[in-house]
C-alpha positions in Angstrom: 0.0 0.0 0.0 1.0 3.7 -0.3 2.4 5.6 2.9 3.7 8.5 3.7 7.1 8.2 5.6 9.1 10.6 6.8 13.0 9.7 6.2 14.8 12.6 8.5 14.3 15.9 9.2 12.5 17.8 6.6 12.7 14.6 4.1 9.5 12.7 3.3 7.9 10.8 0.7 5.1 8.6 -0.4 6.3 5.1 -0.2 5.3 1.1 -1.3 5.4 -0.2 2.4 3.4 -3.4 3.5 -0.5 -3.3 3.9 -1.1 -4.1 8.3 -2.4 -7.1 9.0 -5.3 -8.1 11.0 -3.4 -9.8 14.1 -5.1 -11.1 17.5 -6.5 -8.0 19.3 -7.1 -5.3 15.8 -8.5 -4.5 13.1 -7.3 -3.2 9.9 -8.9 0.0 9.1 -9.5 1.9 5.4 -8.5 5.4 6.3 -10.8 8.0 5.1 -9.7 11.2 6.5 -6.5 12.4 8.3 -5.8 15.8 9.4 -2.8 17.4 9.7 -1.2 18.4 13.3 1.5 20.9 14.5 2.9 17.3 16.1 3.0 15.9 12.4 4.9 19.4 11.4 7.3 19.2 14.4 8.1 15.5 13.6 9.1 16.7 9.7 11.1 19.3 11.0 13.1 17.2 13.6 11.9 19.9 16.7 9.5 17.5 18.5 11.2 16.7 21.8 10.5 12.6 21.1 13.2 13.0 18.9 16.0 14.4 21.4 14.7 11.8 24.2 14.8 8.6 21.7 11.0 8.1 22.2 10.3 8.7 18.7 12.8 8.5 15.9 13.1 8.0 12.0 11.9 6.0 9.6 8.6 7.3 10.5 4.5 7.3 9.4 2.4 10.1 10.8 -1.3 10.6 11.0 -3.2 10.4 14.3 -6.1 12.8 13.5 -8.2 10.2 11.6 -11.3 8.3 10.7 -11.9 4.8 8.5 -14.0 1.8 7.6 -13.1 -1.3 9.3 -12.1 -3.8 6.6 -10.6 -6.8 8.5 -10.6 -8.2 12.1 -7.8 -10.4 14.1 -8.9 -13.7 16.4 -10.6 -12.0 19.1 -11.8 -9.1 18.4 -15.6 -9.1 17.8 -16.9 -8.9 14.2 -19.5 -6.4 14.5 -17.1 -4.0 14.0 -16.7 -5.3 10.4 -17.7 -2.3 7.7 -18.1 -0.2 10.5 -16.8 3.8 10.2 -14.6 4.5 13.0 -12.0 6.8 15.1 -9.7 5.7 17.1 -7.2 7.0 20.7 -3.9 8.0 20.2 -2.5 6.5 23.3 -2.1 3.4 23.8 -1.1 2.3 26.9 0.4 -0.8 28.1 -2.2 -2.1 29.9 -0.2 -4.0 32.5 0.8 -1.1 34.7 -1.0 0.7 37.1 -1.5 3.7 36.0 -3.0 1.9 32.9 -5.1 0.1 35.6 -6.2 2.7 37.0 -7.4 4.4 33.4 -4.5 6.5 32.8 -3.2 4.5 29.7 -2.5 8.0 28.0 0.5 8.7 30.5 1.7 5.2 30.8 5.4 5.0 30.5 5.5 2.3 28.2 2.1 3.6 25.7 2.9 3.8 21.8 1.5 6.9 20.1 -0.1 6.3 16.7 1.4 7.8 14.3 3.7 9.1 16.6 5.5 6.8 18.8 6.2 3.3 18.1 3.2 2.6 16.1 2.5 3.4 12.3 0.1 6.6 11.8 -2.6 6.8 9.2 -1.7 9.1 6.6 -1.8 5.8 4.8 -4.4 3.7 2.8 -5.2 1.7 5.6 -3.9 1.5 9.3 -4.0 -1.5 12.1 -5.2 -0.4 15.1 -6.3 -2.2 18.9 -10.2 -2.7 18.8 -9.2 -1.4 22.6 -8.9 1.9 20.6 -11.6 2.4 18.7 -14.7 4.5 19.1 -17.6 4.1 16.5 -19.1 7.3 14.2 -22.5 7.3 13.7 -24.0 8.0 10.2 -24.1 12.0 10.9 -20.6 12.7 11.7 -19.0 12.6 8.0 -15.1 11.9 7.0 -13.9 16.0 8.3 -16.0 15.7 11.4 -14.6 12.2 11.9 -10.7 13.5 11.5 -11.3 16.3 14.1 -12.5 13.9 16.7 -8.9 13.7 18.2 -8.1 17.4 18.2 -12.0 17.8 19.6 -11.4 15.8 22.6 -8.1 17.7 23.2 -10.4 20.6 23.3 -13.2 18.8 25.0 -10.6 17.9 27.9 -9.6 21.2 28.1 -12.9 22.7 28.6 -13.6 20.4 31.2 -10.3 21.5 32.9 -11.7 25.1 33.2 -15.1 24.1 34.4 -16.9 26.3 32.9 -20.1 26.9 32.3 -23.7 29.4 31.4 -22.4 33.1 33.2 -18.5 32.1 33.0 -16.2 34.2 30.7 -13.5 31.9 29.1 -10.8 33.4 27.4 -8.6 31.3 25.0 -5.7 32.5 24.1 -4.7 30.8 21.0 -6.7 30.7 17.4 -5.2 27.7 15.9 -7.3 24.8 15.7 -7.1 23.4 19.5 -7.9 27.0 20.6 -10.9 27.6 17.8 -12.0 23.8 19.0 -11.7 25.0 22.5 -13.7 28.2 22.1 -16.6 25.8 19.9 -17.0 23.1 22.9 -16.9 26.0 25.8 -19.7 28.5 24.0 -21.5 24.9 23.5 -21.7 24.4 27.2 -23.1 28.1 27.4 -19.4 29.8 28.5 -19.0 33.8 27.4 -16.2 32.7 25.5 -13.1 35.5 23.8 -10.4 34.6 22.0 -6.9 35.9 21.6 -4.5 36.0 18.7 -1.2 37.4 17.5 -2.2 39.3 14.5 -5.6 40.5 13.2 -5.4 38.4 10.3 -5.9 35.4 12.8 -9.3 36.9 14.3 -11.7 36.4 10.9 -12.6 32.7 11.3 -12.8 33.4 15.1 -15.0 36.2 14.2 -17.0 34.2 11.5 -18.0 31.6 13.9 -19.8 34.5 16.1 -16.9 35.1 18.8 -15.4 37.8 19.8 -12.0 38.0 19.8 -8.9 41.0 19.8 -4.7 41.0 20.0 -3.2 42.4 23.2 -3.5 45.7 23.8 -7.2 45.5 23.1 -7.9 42.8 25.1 -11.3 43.7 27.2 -11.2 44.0 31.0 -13.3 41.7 32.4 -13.2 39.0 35.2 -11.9 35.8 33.5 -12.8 33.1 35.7 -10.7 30.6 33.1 -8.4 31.1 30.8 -6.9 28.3 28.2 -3.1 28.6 26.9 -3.8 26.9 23.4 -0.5 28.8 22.0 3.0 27.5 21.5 4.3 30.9 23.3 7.0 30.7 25.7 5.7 33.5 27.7 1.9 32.9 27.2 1.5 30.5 30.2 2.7 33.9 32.4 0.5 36.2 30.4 -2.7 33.5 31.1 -2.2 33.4 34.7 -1.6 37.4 34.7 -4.8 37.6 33.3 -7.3 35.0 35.4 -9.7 36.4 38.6 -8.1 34.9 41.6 -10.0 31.6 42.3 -10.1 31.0 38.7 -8.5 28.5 36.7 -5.7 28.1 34.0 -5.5 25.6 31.5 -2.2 24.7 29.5 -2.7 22.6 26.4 -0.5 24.1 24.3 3.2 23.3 24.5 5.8 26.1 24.1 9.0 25.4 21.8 11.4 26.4 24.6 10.8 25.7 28.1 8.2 28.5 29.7 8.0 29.7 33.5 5.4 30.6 35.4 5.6 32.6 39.5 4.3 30.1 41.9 3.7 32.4 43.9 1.1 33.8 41.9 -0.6 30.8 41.8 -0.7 30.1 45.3 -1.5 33.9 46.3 -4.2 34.3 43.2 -5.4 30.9 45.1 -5.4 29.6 40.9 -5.9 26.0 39.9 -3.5 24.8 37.4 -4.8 21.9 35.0 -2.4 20.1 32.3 -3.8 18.5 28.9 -1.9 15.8 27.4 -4.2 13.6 25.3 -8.0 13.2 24.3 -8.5 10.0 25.5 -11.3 10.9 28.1 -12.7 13.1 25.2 -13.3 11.2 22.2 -16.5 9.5 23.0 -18.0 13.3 24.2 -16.4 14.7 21.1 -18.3 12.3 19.1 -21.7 12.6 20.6 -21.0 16.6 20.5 -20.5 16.6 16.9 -23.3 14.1 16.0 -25.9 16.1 17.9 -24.8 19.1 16.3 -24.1 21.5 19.5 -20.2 21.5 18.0 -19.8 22.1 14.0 -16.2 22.0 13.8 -15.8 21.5 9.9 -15.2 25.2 9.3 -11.7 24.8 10.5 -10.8 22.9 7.9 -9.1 25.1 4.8 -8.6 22.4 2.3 -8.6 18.6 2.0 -6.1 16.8 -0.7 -4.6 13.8 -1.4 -1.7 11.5 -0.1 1.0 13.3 -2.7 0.2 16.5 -1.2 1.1 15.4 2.4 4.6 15.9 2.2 4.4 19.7 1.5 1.9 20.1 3.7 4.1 19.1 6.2 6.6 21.6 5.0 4.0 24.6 5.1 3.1 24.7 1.9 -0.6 25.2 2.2 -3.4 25.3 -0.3 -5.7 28.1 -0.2 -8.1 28.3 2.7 -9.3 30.5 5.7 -9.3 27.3 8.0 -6.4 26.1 10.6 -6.6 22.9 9.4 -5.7 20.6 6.4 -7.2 17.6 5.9 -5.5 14.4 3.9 -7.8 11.9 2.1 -5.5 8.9 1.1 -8.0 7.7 -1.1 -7.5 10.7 -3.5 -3.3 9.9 -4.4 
């Protein structure tokens, strides 16, 4: 079958590999729709810390924003999921540990990543994947909606993090996809929700999509009781707990390039709660349900889709035209 692989650092190509093979415990999935991640771009360009701490190394396949029709099943796996359309976790834990025991699979020492770490990703024509993995679409969340589950449950988990809800103001500072998926799931659960960006230019879609949104200095004063870092700023995580009412709460999903500091003292004096986000494990099946129902339209993020030849340059930032964050792959197209 076709793949993409990257080689080294900004080398990659579509190659011949061999198809995956329905062994005990997976399934072999057509892939339908991939999207492409800032994870993806930092594993082309050799800057994603895996690389420096041997977790993740070349030859490697990406892809681990996707969705897919079962086509085969391994002994022991059961066969309804046969022709089914499907998502899948990221994380893979080893499920002999505790914290895997204890349902924390996504921080498990010894956990592959799709596409990522250890385990072949799906910008592919077909992908093998744990049935332990997989969460089932129903008929009205199409191929986009099904590739932005795995960002959307990033998001989701991150909205959950801030706790908020109808009366709360949630600032986001960030306008990329995570932060745009953020803002959708927190107006969603009735949140006052403002978004920050960089440059004006950023602001449109935010705008589009009926939020408000501004660059520093014209940020509003108002009493955030949560604010999400969805940026890869090294001084944003500061700047977010600067800007939260004391007793609020601070997510961090975005990761910085360089390490960033925050004053503990702040946080402790501001009385602040401080909530990571690695993974959207504990958000897919929300994500889903969200989508399907409607409450969260998240295909508007999506600039362009194109085929498997394209990925490469994609990856190198070559984008075809569109307002959206994200690019969608469909292998199925070359």
């Amino acid at each position: 079958m076709r793949a993409l692989v990257i080689t080294g650092p900004k080398t990659a190509e579509v190659q011949d590999v061999e198809p995956p093979e329905a062994t005990p415990g997976h399934v072999v999935v057509d892939v339908e729709r991939v999207g492409v991640c800032g994870t993806d771009m930092e594993l082309f360009a050799g800057d994603m810390s895996y690389l420096d701490s041997g977790q993740s190394g070349y030859p490697l396949r990406p892809g681990h924003e996707w969705c897919g029709r079962v086509r085969a099943v391994g002994d022991g796996v059961d066969p309804r999921w046969l022709g089914r359309r499907v998502t899948g976790d990221t994380m893979l834990g080893c499920g002999r540990c505790e914290r895997c025991r204890r349902g924390r699979g996504h921080v498990c020492d010894d956990r592959s990543e799709i596409g990522i770490r250890n385990f072949p990703g799906a910008l592919a024509e077909s992908l093998a994947v744990p049935e332990t993995a997989l969460h089932a679409l129903p008929d009205a969340v199409d191929a986009t909606l099904g590739a932005l589950v795995e960002p959307g449950g990033n998001a989701l988990r991150a909205v959950r993090g801030a706790a908020t809800g109808p009366g709360d103001r949630l600032l986001v500072l960030g306008t990329g996809t995570i932060g745009l998926l953020v803002a959708l799931f927190g107006r969603a659960r009735g949140a006052e929700v403002h978004l920050m960006g960089r440059e004006e230019p950023e602001l449109r879609l935010a705008r589009s999509l009926g939020f408000e949104a501004s660059v520093l200095p014209g940020l509003p004063s108002r009493a955030w009781d949560a604010v999400v870092d969805a940026t890869n700023g090294v001084e944003v995580p500061a700047l977010a707990l600067r800007l939260v009412e004391p007793a609020g709460r601070v997510v961090y999903i975005g990761l910085s390039a360089m390490p960033s500091t925050i004053d503990t003292r702040e946080v402790a004096l501001k009385d602040v709660t401080v909530v990571g986000i690695l993974g959207a494990s504990a958000g897919l099946a929300e994500a889903i349900t969200a989508y399907a129902e409607g409450s969260v339209d998240a295909r508007p993020l999506v600039a362009a889709t194109v085929g498997l030849d394209a990925a490469a340059g994609v990856l190198a930032g070559r984008r075809p035209p569109g307002i959206g964050p994200k690019i969608h792959i469909d292998p199925r197209l070359g």
